[in-house]
N, C-alpha and C positions, 0 to 999 in steps of 0.2 A: 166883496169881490171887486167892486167898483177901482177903488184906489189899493187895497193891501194888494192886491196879486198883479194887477199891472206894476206896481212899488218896485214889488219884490222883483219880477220877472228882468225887466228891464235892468235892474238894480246890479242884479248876478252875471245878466248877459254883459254889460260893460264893465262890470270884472274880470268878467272872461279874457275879454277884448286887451284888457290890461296886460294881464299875466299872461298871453298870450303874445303879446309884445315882447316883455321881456323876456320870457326863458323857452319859445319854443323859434326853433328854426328849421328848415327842409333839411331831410338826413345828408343829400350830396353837400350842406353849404357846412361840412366839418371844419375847421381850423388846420392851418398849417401842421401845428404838430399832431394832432391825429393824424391827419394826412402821414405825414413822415415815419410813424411807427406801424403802417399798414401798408401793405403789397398790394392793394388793390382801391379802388374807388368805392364811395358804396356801393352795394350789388342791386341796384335797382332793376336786376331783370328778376330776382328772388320775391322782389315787390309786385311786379307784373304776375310769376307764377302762383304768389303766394292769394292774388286778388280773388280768383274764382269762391276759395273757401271764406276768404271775408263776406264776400258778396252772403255766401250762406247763412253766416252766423248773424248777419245786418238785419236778412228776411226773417230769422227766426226772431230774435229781437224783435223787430217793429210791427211785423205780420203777428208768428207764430203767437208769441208770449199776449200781443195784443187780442186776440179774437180768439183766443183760450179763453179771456176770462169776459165772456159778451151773453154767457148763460142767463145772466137775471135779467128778467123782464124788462126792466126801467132804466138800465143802465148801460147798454153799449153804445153811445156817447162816452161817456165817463168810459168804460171800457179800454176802446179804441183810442182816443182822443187824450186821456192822461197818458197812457201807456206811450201816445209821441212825445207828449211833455217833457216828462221825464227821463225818459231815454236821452231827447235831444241835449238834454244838461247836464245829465250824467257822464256820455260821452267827451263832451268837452272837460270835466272836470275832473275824471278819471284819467283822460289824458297826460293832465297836471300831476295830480296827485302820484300816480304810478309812474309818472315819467321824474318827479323830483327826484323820491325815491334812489332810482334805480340810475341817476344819473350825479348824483350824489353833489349836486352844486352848478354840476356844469348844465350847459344849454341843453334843451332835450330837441334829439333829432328826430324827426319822425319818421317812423318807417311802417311799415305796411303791419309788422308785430304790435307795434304802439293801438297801432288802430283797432287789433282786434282784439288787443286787452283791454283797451276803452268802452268797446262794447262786451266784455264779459264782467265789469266791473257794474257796466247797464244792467247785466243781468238780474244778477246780485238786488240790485234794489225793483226788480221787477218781480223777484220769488216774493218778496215780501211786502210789494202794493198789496201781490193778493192775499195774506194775511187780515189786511185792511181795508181791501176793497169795498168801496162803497158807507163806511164809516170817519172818512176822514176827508178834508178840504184838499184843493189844489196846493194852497200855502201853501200847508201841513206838507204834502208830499216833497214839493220842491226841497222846503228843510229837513227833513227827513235825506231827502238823495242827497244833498251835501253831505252830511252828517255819515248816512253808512256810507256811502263811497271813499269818504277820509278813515274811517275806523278799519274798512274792509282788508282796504292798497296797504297800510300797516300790518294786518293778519296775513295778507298775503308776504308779505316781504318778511317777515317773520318763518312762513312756513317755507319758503323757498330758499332765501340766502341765506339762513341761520340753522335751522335744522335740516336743511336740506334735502328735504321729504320728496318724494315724487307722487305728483296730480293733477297728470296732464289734462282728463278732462274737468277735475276740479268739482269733483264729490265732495269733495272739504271745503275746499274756500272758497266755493260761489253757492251750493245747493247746499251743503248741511249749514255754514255761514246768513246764508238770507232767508233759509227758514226757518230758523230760530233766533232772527235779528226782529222780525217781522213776529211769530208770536210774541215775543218780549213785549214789543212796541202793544200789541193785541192784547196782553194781559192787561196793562198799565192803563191803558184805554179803554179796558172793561164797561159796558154798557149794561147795569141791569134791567132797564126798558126792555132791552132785544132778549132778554132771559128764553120769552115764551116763541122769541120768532118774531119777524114783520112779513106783511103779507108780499111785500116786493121782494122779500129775498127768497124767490122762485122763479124759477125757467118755465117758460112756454116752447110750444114747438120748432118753434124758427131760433128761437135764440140758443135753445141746445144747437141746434145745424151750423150756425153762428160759429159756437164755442168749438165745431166739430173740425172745425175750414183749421183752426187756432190747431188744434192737436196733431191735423195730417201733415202741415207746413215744419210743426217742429218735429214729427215723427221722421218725414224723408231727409231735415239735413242735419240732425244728432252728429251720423259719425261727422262732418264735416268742424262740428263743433267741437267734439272730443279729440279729433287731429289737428288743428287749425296751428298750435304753435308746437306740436312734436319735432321731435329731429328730422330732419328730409331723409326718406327712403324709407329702412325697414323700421324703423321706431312709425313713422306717420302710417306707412301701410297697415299695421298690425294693430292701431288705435281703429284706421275704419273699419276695418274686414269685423275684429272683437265688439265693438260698436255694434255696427250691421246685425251679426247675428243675436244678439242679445236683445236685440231692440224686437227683432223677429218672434224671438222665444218666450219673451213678454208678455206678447198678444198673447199668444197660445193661452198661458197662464191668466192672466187677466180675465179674459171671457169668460174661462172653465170657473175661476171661479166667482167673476160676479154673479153667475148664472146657480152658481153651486147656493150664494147666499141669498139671492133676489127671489121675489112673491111668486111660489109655483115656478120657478127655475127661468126667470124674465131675467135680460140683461137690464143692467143699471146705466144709465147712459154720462153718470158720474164716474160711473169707473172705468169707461171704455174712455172718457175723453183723457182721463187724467192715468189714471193705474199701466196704461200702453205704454207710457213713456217713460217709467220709472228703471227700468231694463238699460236707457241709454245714461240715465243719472249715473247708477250704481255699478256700473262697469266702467265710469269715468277716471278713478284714480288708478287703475290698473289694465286702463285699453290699452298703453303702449307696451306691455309688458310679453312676456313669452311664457301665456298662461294657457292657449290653446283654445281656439274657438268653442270646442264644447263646453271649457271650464266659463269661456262668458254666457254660453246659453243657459248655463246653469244659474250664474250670478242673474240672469235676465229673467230666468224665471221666479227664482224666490225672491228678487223685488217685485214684479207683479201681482202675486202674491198678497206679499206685505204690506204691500199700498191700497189692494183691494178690503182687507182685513182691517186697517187704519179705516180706511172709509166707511168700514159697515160700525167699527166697534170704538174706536181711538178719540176720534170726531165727536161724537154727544157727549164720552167723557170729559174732553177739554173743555168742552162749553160749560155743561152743567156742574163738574167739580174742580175744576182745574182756575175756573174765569177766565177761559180765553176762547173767544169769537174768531175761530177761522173761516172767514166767509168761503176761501176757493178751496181747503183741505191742502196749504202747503205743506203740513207738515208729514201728510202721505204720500204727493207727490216728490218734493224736495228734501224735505227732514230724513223721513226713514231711508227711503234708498240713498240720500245722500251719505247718513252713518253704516249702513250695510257697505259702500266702495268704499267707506275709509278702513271697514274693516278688513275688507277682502286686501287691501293694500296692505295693508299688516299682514297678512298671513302670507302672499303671492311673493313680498320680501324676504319676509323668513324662509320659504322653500327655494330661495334664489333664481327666483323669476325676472329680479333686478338688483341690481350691485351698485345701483344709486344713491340706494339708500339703506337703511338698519329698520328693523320692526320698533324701536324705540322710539327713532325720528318719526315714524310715520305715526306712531300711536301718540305723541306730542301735538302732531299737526293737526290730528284729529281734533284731542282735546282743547288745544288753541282756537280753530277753529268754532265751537261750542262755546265753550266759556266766552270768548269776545265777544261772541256773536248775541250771546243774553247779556250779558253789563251793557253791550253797547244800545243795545234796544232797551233797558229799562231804563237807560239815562235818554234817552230820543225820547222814548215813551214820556216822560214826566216833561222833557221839555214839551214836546206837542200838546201835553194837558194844558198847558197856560191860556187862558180862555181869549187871549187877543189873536189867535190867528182863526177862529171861524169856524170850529167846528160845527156840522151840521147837529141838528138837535133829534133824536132818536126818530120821530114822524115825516121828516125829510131826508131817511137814510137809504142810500140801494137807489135813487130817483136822481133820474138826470136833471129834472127840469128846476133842482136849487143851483146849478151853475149852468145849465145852457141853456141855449135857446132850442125850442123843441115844439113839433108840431103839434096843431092845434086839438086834434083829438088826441093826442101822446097828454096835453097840458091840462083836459076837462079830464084825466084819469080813465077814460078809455083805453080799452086795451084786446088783443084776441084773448080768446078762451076756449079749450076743449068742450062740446056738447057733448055729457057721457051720451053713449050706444051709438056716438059716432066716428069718424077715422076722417074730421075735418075742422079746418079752422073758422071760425066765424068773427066779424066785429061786434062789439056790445056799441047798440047804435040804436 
């Protein structure tokens, strides 16, 4: 840690600094001839209007996706704390990346859209920290978010200007994309040490509560995320309202049946943090669409559902036959509902719910999306095997205290603990 990750850190940021030089510039400071094939100035009041929803999808990002994943014991540190890391570089380099792209040479201008596909590109490699969570180095991550963030802005650009799919909130190429970029990466990184478990990869009381702050934060600005780059008016209205209920219809579903599957009909408090949210994944490729609030409470509910089901049954398969260690279960939060909205996009097309696009393209973008999304992770994956960047060794996994500084009873392995026949927390002291 000493020298590779300051190296590294500093290393990328004055890259940034570089290529941020040359190719980006404020969206007003166009060029003449832009100027002269355009009626109007940039619309920098659409950047003011458009701000509140960034503002949303920043907190989901940095708050949300971070203190979702603060559940195990020893780790929210690492939790919180990577989850700004990464984000913080992402952002910038998503920038880059999806602004080359899409700007095909020329200088990229930024505008208030740049910014919030910069942080949806963040996303993306935050579904699939949690694949990894607590198994891999800082390095590791850093190169890793270079790496998906380049493969992703290419899947993206692929599913938009080429096939010309429609996914506004991006079930495809951010949710089903990073949660199967991230097991990829999980498989390849296989740990048979953790075969039987570690005993830090457990939640105590507070750190669920922790993880719960994580799920309300992204639970209230979903639709914000799933409208943020819709068309202004009835396309972006019809992303929240579809959004909103589905995200509602969710719960319902979820509860009913963690409880359906849990010891003497107990909520599972796995499922309520994660299986809630899967209603706003899986309505994401077809929230802009004119499919009818009920038909997303429906899509809201049988993701619920599905992700509940993943959790109880999907999960120990992966581990045990599959050799993939999903520490957060992205593949029930992100994976499935993500392939559930790509599916419903197919079908909501076909019944001409949208003229944007063909059930062909859509079922391309799905598959694009998947297929990348595994090559790209088992080529990460093999790269992050290379023992020079520091992976932790299976007895240092899930613990803060191999990269930070951490208090003194956190550091002698102390920790709370439930006293059975009680309903309190006590120190081991």
């Amino acid at each position: 840690m000493r020298f590779k990750f300051p190296l590294l850190a500093i290393g990328l940021e004055v890259g940034m600094i570089v290529l941020f030089a040359s190719f980006v510039q404020y969206e007003m400071h166009q060029d003449t001839h832009q100027r002269s094939n355009s009626t109007t100035a940039p619309d920098v009041d659409r950047f003011i209007e458009l701000y509140p929803l960034f503002q949303d999808v920043h907190v989901m990002i940095f708050v949300g996706f971070g203190f979702l994943m603060t559940f195990l014991k020893k780790y929210g540190f690492s939790s919180v704390g990577i989850n700004l890391l990464i984000a913080a570089l992402g952002l910038q380099w998503g920038t880059l990346v999806q602004g080359i792209l899409h700007s095909l040479g020329q200088k990229i201008h930024i505008g208030i859209k740049n910014m919030i596909n910069a942080d949806f590109s963040t996303a993306t490699v935050l579904i699939s920290f949690g694949a990894v969570l607590g198994k891999i180095s800082p390095v590791q991550m850093l190169i890793m978010t270079i790496i998906e963030i380049t493969i992703f802005a290419g899947n993206e650009h692929l599913v938009a200007e080429v096939f010309k799919a429609s996914d506004i909130g991006a079930s495809m190429t951010i949710h089903a994309f990073g949660a199967y970029f991230g097991l990829a990466v999980a498989g390849v990184l296989y740990r048979p040490g953790l075969r039987r478990g570690h005993d830090n990869e457990e939640s105590v009381y507070h750190s669920d509560l922790f993880a719960m702050i994580g799920t309300l934060f992204l639970w209230i600005f979903w639709p914000s995320f799933n409208s943020a780059i819709a068309d202004a008016g009835e396309k972006q209205y019809k992303a929240v309202v579809n959004t909103y209920f589905s995200l509602a219809a969710c719960v319902l579903t979820a509860y009913a049946f963690s409880s359906l599957m849990g010891h003497r009909g107990k909520l599972d408090m796995v499922h309520i943090q994660n299986a809630t949210l899967a209603g706003g994944v899986a309505v994401g490729t077809c929230a802009d669409m004119e499919i009818h609030p009920c038909i997303a409470m429906i899509i809201g509910s049988v993701a619920g559902m599905v992700s509940v089901i993943g959790f109880k049954f999907l999960t120990p398969i992966f581990a045990t036959k599959l050799r993939i260690q999903d520490t957060c279960g992205v593949h029930n939060l992100h994976g499935l509902p993500g392939v559930i909205g790509g599916l419903t996009g197919i079908v909501a097309v076909a019944l001409g719910a949208s003229d944007r696009s063909t059930p062909a393209m859509q079922a391309a973008a799905l598959g694009s999306s998947i297929g990348t999304a595994a090559v790209g992770g088992l080529v990460t994956g093999l790269i992050l095997k290379i023992p020079i960047w520091g992976q932790p060794s299976d007895e240092n996994c899930y613990d803060d205290s191999v990269f930070w500084e951490v208090p003194r009873w956190r550091e002698h392995g102390n920790h709370f603990h439930e006293h059975s026949g009680h309903n309190q927390l006590e120190p081991d002291l």
